[in-house]
C-alpha positions in Angstrom: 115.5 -83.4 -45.2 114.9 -79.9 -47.0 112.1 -82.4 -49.1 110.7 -83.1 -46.0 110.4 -79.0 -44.8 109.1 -77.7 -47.7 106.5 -80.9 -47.8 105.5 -80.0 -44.1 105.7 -76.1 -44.8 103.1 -76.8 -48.0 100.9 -78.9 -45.9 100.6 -76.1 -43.3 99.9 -73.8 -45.3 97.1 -75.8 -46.7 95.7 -77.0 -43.4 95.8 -72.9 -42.3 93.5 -72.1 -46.2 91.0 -75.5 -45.4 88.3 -73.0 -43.8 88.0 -71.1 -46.5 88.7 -73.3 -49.3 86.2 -76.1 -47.7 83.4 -73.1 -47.7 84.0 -72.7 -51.7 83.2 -76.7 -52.0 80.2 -77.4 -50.0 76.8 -76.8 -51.6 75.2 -73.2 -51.9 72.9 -72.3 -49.2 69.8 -74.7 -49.0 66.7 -72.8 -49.3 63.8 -76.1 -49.6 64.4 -78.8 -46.9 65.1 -81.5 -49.9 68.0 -79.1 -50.6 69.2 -79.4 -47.1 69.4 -82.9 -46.3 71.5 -82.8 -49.3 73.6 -80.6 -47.9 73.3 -82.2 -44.2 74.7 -85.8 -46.3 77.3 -83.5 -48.3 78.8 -82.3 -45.2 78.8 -85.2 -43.3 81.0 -87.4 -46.0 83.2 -84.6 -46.7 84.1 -84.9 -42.7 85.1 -88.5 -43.0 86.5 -87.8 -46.4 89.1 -84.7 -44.6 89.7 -87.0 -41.6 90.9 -90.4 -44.1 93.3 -87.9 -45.7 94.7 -86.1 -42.9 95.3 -89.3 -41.0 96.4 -91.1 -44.3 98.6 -88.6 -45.0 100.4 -88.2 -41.8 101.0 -91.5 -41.2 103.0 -91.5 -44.5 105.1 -88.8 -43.5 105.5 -90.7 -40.5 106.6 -93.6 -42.0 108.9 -91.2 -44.2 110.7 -90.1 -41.1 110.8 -92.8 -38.9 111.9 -94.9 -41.6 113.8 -93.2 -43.9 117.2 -94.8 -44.8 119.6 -91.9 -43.0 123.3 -93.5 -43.0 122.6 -97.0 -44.2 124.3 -98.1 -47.5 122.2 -97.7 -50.6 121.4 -100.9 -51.0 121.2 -102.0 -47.6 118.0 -103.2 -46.2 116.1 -101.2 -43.7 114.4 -102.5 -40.4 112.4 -105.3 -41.0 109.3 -106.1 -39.3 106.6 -108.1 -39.5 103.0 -108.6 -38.4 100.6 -106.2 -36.8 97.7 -108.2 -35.8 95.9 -105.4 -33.5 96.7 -102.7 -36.3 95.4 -105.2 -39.3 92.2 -105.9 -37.2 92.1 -102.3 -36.3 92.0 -100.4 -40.3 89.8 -103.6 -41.4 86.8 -102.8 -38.9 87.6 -99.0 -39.2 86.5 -98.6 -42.6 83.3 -101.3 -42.1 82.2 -98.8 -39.2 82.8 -95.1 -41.4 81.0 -97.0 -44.6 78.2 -98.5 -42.5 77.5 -93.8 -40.3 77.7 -92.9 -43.6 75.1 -95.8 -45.0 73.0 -95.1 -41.6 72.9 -91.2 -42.1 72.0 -91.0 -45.8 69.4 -93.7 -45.5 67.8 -91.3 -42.8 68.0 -88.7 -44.9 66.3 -90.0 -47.7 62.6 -89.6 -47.2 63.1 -85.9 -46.4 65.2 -85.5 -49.8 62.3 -87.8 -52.3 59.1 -87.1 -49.8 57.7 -83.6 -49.8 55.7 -82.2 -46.7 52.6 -82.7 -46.6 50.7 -79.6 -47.4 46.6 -79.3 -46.5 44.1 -80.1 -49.2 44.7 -77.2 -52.4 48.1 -75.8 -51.1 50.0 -78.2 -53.3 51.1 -76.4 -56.7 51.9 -79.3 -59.6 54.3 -77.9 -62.5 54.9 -79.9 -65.7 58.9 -79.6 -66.5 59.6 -80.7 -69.7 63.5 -80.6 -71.1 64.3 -79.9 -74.4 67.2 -79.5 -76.9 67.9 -76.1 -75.5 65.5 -75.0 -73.2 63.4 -76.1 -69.8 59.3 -75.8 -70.9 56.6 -74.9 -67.5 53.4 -76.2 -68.0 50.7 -75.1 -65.0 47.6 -76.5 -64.0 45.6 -73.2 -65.9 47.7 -73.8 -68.7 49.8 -71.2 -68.4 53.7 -71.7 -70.3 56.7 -70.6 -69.1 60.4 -70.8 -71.2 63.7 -71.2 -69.1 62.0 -69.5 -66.0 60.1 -71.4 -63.2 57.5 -69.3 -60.8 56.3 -70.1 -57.6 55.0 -69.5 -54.3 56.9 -69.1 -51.0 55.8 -71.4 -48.3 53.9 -74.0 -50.0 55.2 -77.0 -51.2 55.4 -77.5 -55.8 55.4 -81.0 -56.7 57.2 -81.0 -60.4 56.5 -83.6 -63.1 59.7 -83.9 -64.7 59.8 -85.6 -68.1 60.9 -84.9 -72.1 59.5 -85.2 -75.6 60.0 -88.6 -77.1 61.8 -87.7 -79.9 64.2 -85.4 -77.8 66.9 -86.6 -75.3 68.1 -86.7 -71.6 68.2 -83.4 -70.1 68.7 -82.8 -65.9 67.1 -80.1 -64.2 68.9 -79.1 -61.3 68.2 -75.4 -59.0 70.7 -76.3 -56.3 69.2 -74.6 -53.4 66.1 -76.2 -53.6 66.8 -79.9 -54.3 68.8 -82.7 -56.2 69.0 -83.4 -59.9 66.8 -85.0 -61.6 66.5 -86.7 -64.6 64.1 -85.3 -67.6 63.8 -88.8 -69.8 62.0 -89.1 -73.0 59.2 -90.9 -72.7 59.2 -91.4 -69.0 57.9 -89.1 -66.0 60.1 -88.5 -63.4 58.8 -86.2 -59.9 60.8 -84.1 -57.5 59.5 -81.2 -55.2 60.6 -78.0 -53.0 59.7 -75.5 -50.6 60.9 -72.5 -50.7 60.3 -70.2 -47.6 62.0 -66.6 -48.8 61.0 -65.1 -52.0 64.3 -64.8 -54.4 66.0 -66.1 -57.4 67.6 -69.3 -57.7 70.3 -70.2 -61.1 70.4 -73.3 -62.3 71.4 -75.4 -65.2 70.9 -78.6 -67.2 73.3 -81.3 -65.4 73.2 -83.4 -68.6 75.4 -83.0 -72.0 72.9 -83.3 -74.1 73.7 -81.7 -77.4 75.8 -79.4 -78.8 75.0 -76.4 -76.9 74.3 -77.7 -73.1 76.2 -74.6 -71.6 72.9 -72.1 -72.7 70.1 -74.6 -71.3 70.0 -72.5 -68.1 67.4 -72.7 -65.7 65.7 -69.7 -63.0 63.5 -70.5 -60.3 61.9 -67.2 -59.1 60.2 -67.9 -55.5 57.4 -65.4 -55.1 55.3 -64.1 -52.4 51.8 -66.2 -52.4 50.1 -62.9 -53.4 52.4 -62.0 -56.0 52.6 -65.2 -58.2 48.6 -65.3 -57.9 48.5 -62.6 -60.1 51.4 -63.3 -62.1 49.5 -66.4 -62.9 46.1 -65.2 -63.5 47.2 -62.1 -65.1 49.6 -64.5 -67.6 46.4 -66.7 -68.3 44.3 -63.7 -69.6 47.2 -63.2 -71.8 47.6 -66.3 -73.3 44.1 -66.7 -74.0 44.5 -63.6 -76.5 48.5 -62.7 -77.4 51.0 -63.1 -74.7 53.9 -61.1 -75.6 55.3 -62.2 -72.7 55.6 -65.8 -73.5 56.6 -64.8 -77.2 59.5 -62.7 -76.0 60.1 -66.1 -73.6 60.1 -68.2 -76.3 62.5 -66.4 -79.1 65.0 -65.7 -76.3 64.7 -69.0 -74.5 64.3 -71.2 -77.8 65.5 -69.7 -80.7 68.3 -67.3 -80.0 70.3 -69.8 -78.4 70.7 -71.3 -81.8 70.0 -68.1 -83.8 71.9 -65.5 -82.0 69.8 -62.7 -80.1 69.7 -60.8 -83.1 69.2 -63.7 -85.8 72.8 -63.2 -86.6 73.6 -66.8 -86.8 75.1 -68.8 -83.4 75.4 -72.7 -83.1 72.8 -72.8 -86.2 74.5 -72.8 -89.5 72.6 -70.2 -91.0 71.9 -66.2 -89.8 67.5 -66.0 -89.9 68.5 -61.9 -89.7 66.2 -59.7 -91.7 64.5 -63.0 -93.0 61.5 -62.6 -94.8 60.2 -65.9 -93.3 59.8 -64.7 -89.6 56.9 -62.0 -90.8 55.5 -65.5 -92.3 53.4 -66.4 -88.9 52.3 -69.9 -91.5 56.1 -70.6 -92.3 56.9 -70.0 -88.3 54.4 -72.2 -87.2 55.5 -74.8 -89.8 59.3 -75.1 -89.2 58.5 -75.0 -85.0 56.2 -77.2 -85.3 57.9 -80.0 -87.5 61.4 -78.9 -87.9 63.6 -78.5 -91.2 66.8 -80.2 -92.2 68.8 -79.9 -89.0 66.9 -78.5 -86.8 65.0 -79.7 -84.9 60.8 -79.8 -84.1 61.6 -77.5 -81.6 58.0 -76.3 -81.0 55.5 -79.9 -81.1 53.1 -80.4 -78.9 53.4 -76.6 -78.4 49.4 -75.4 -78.0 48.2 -72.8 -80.6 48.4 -69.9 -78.3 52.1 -70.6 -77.3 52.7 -70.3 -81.6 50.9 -67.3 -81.8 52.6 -66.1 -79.1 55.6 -66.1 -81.2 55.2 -65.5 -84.5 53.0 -62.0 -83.6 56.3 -61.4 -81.2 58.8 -62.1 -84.4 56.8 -59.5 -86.4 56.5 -57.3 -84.2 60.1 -56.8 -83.3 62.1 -58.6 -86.1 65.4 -59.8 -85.7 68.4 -57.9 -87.4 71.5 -58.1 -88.3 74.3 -56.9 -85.7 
């Protein structure tokens, strides 16, 4: 019997911290409709899910009670009973009508999760997303790169081209308030979309182990006003089309230091690049990016010749050093 209290007394005090706890497991606040018919389908299950349990769990400690042995002899048998045809019936159609709402719902939900809005004729925005061993590359329709950090506009919808080098492997971008996961696959192009109304920052992350440091391919969406990511984008065209220090500063945080430590003291890569000779070498740079060198990796192919310069006149103009 005391079993049976503290059982009880731990289920009510679980059933009093469900509000709160259930608030820390749904989904973050959707801020792209895609992102909330996820969280519209997330919600919905979950009710059926906390409903199964509770009534699953209360019928077993009601069997517990009702049933328990009390002053019978140990190895006496209890109350036997035998068929239930209106209960049998009754949790065989149950199930076939929760699985088939839940079927119905998310099948309704689906074109406003994979189909994005349609927009009038030039609203659209199209981003290239391309994963790679440890960072998430932007590519936009001026030509304008981006490391790690997506922009774009509020209000209008951003088709993204998801895909990866072939020589790389699976990565999963994934900003949870404005969509799903999806799958960046060498090789193959993949599409999602959002909509992001209010300007603000959105963390993500790759949802995919793929390598050996998975934990440091993060991933920012930055929603801007219209006005302001116009000139973020123009403004970052001019300066690619000389020196961006911008994208150079990008690409040795977003790329490099990952492996290489912030300061080129050595991290996941075996060997420290601090005070080396090599990264005032913008010809030596440009090689091992470009084609790799014993264990690592071609991080920087198909990388155009701006995005290199970008880097190497970066690395020699604030070298790494030593902590």
């Amino acid at each position: 019997m005391r079993a049976l209290l503290a059982l009880s007394g731990s289920l009510l005090v679980a059933a009093l911290a469900a509000p709160a706890a259930f608030g820390q497991l749904l989904p973050v606040e959707p801020e792209s409709p895609n992102a909330e018919a996820i969280r519209d389908s997330y919600v919905f299950v979950s009710i059926f899910v906390v409903a199964i349990f509770l009534l699953v769990e209360g019928l077993l400690i009601a069997f517990i009670v009702r049933y328990r042995r009390r002053n019978r002899e140990r190895f006496e048998d209890g109350v036997q009973i035998h068929g239930a045809t209106k209960l049998e019936l009754a949790w065989t159609a149950f199930p076939v009508v929760i699985l088939f709402a839940i079927g119905a719902f998310v099948l309704a939900q689906l074109p406003e999760i994979r189909d994005p809005p349609q927009a009038r004729a030039g609203d659209e925005l199209e981003i290239r997303v391309s994963g790679r061993q440890f960072h998430w590359q932007y590519e936009y329709p001026n030509g304008v790169v981006a490391i790690d950090r997506l922009r774009a506009p509020a209000g209008i919808p951003v088709r993204l081209v998801v895909t990866a080098p072939e020589e790389d492997v699976i990565h999963s971008w994934w900003i949870p308030a404005l969509g799903g996961k999806i799958d960046a696959i060498p090789g193959r192009v993949n599409e999602t979309w959002l909509l992001a109304e209010r300007p603000g920052t959105y963390p993500g992350q790759c949802a995919e182990l793929c390598g050996v440091q998975p934990a440091g391919m993060l991933a920012v969406a930055e929603v801007m006003e219209e006005e302001a990511f116009d000139t973020w984008l123009s403004t970052r065209e001019a300066e690619q089309s000389e020196v961006s220090m911008d994208l150079g500063e990008e690409t040795w945080q977003g790329v490099c230091a990952k492996c290489h430590g912030l300061g080129g003291e050595g991290g996941v890569a075996p060997r420290s690049i601090a005070n080396s000779p090599l990264l005032a070498d913008a010809e030596t740079v440009e090689r091992i990016v470009r084609n790799g060198i014993r264990t690592m990796p071609a991080v920087g192919a198909g990388w155009s010749d701006e995005h290199v310069r970008a880097l190497t006149t970066y690395l020699q103009e604030n070298p790494p050093g030593g902590s």
